[in-house]
Biotite code that builds the C-alpha atoms (Angstrom):
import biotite.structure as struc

atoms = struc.array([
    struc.Atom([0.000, 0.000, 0.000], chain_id="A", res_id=1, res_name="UNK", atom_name="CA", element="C"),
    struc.Atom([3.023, 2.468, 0.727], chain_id="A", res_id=2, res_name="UNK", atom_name="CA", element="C"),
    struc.Atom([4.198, 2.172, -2.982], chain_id="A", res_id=3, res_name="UNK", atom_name="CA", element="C"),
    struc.Atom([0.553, 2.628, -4.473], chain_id="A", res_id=4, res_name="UNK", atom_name="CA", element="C"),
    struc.Atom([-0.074, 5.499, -2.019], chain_id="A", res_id=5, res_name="UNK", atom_name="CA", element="C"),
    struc.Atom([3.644, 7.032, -3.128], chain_id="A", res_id=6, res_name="UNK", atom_name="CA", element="C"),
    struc.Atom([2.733, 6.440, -6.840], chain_id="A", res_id=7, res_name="UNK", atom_name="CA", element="C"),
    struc.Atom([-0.604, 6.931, -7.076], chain_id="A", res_id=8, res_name="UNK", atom_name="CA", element="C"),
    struc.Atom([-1.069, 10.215, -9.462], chain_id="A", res_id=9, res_name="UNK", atom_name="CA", element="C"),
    struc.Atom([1.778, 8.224, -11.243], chain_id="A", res_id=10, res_name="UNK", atom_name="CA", element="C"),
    struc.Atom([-0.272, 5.002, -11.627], chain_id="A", res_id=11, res_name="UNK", atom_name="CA", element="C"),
    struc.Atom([-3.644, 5.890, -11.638], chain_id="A", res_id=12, res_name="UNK", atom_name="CA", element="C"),
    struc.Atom([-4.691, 9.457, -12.030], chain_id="A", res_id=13, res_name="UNK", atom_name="CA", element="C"),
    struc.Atom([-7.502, 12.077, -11.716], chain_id="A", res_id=14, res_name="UNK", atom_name="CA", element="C"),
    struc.Atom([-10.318, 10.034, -13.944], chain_id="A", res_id=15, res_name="UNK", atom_name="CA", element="C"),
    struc.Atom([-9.222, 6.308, -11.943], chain_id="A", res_id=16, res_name="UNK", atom_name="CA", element="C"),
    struc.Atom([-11.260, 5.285, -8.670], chain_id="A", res_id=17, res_name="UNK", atom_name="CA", element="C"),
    struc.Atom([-9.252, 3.035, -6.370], chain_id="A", res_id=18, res_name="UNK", atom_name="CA", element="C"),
    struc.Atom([-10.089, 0.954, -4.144], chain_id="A", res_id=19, res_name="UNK", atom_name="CA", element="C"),
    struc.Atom([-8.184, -1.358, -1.679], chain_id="A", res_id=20, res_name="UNK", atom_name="CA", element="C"),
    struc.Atom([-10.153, -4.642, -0.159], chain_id="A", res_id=21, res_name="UNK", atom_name="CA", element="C"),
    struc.Atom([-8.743, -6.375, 2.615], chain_id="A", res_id=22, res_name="UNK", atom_name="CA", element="C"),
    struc.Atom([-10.296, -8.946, 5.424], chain_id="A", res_id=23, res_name="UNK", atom_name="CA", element="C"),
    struc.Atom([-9.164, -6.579, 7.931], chain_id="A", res_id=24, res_name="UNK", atom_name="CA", element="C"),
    struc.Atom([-11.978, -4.994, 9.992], chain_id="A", res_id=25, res_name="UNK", atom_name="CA", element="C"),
    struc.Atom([-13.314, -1.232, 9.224], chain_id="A", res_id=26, res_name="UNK", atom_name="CA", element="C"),
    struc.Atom([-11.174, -0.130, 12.115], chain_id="A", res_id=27, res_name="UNK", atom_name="CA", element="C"),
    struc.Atom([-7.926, -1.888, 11.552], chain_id="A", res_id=28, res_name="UNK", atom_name="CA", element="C"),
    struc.Atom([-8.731, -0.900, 7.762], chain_id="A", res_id=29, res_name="UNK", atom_name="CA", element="C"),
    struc.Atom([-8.716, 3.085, 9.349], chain_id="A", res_id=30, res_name="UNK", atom_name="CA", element="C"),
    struc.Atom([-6.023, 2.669, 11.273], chain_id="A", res_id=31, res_name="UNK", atom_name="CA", element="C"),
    struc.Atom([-3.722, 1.672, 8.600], chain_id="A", res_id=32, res_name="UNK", atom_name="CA", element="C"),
    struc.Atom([-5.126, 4.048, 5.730], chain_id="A", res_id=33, res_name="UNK", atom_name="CA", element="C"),
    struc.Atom([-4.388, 6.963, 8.448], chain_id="A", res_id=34, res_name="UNK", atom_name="CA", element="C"),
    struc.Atom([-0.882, 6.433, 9.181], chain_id="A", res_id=35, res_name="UNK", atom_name="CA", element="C"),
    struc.Atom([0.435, 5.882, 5.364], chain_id="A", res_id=36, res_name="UNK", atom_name="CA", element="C"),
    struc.Atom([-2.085, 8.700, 4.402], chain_id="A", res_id=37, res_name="UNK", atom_name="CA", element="C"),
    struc.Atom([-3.753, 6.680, 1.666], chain_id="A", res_id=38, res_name="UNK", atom_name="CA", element="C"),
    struc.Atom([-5.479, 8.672, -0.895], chain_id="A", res_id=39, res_name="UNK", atom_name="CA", element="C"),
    struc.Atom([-7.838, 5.798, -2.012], chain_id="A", res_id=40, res_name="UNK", atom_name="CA", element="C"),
    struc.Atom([-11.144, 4.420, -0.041], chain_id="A", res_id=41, res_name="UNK", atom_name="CA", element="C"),
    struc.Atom([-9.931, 0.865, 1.998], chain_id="A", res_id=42, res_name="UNK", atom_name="CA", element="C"),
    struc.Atom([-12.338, -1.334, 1.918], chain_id="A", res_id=43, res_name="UNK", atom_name="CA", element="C"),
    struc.Atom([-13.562, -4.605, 4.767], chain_id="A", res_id=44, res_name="UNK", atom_name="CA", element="C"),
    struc.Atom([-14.781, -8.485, 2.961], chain_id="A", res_id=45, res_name="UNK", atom_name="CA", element="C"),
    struc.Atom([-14.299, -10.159, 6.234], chain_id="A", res_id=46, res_name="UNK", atom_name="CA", element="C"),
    struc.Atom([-15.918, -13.271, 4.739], chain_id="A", res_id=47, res_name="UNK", atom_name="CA", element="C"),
    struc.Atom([-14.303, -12.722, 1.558], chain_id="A", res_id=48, res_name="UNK", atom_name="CA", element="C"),
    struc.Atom([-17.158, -12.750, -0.465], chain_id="A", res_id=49, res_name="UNK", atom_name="CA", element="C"),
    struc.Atom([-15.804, -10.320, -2.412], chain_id="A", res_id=50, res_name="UNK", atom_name="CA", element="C"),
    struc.Atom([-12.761, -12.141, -3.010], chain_id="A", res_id=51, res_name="UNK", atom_name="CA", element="C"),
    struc.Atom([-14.736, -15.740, -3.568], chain_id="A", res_id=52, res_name="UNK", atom_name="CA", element="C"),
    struc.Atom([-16.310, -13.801, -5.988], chain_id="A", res_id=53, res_name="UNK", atom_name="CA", element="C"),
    struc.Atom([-13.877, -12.381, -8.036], chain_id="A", res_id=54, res_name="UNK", atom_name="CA", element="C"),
    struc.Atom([-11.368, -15.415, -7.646], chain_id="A", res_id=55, res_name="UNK", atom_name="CA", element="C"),
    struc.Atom([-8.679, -13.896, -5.491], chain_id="A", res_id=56, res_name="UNK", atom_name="CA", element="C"),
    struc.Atom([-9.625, -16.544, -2.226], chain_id="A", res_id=57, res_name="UNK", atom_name="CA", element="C"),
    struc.Atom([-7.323, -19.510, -1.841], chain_id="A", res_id=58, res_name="UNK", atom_name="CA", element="C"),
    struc.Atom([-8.166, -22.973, -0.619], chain_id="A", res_id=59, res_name="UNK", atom_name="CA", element="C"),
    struc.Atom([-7.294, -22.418, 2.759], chain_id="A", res_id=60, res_name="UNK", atom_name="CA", element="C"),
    struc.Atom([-9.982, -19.744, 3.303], chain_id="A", res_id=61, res_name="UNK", atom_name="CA", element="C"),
    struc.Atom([-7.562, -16.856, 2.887], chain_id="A", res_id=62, res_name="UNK", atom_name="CA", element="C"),
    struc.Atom([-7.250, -13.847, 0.512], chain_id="A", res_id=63, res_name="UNK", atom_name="CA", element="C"),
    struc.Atom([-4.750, -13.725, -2.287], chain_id="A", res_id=64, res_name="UNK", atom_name="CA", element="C"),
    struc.Atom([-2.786, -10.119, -3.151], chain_id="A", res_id=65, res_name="UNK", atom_name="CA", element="C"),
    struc.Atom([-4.703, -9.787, -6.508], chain_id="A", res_id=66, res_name="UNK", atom_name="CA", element="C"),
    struc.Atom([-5.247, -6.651, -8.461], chain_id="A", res_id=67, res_name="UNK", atom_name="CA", element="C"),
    struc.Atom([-8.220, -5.812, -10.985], chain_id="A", res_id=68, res_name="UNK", atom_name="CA", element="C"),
    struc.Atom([-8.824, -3.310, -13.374], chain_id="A", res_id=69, res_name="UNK", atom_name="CA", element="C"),
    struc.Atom([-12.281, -2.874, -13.916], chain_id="A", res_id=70, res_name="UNK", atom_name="CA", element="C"),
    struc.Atom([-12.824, -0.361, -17.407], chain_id="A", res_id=71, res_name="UNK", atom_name="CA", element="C"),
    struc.Atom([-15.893, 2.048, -17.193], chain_id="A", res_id=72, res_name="UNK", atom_name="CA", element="C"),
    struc.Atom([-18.121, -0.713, -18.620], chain_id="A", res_id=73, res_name="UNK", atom_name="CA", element="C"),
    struc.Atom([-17.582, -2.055, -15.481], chain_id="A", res_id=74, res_name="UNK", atom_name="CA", element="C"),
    struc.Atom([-15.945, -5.287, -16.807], chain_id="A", res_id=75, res_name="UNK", atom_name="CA", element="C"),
    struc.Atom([-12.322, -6.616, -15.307], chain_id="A", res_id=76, res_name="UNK", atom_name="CA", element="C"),
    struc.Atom([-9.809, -5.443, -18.137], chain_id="A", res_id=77, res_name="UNK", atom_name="CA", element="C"),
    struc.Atom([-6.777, -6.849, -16.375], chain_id="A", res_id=78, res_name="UNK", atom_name="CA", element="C"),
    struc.Atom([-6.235, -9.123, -13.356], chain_id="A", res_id=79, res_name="UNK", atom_name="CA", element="C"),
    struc.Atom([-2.584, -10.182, -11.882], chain_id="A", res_id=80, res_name="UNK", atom_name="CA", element="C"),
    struc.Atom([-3.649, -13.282, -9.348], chain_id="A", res_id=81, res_name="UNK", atom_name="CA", element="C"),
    struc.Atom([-0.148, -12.983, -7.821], chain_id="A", res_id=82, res_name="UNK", atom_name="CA", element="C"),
    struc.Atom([0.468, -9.331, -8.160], chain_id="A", res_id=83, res_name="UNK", atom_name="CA", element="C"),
    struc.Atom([4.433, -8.649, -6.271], chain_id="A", res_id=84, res_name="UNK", atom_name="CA", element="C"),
    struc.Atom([4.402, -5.379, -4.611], chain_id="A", res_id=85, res_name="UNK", atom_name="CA", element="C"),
    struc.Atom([8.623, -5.437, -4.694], chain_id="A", res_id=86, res_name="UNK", atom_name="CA", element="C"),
    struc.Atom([8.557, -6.327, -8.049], chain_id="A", res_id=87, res_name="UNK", atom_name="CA", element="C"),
    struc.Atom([8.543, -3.103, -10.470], chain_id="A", res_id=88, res_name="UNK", atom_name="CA", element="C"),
    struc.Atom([7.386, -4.996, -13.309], chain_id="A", res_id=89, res_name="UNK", atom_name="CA", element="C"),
    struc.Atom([4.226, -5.763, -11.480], chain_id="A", res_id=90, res_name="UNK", atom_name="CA", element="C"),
    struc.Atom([3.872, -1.676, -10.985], chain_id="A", res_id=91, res_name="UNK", atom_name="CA", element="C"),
    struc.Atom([4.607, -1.382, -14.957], chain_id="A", res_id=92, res_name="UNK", atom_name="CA", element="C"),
    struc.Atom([2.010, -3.541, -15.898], chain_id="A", res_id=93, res_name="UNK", atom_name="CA", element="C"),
    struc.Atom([-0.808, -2.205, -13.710], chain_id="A", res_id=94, res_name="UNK", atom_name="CA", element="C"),
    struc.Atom([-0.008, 1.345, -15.172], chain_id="A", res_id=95, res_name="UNK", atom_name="CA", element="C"),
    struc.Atom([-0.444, 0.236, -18.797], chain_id="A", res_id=96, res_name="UNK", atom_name="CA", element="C"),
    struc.Atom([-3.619, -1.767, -18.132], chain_id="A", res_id=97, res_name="UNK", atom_name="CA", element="C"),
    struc.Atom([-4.889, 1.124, -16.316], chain_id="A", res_id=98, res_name="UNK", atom_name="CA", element="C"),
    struc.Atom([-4.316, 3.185, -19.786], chain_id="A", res_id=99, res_name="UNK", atom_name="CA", element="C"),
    struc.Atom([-5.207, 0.825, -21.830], chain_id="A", res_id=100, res_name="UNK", atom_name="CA", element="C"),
    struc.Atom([-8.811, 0.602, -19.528], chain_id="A", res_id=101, res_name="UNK", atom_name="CA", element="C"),
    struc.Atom([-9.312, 4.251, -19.703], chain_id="A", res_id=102, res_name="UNK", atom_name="CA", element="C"),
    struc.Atom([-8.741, 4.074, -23.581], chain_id="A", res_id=103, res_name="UNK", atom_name="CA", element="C"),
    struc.Atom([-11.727, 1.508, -23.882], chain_id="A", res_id=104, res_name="UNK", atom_name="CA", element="C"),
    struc.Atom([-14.718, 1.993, -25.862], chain_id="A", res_id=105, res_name="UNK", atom_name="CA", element="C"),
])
């Protein structure tokens, strides 16, 4: 979350809505957003339905780091299932799917 938060107008932009999803609780999610002053809404699935849902839960009842872009036809233009937040490839990628998603028809 630090590097999305310290690259976000990089990344993402004025016309891109972020949001983070976590099974952390609504307060731990607060907590956390506060002290790396994260310009993007955190959101609670503490039953992961959510992440059932969108095929980021693993086997063993857990959430996977996954990231989605979702274009403004509201359909999931890019998904990394294993998405490596040391990795900057995995930064380069998300930036040109995020283009590429605000380019769609």
């Amino acid at each position: 979350m630090q590097t999305f938060t310290e690259r976000y107008d990089e990344l993402f932009g004025p016309d891109v809505v972020v949001a983070a999803i976590s099974y952390d609780s609504v307060e731990t999610q607060a907590r956390f957003a506060s002290s790396l002053g994260v310009p993007f809404k955190l959101l609670s699935d503490p039953d992961l339905a959510v992440a059932k849902k969108y095929g980021s839960a693993n086997s063993d009842g857990r959430a996977r780091r996954t990231v989605y872009v979702i274009d403004k036809n509201g359909r999931v233009a890019y998904r990394d299932l294993r998405f490596n937040a040391v990795d900057p490839s995995s930064y380069s990628d998300l930036k040109q799917a995020v283009q590429a998603a605000l380019k769609a028809k």
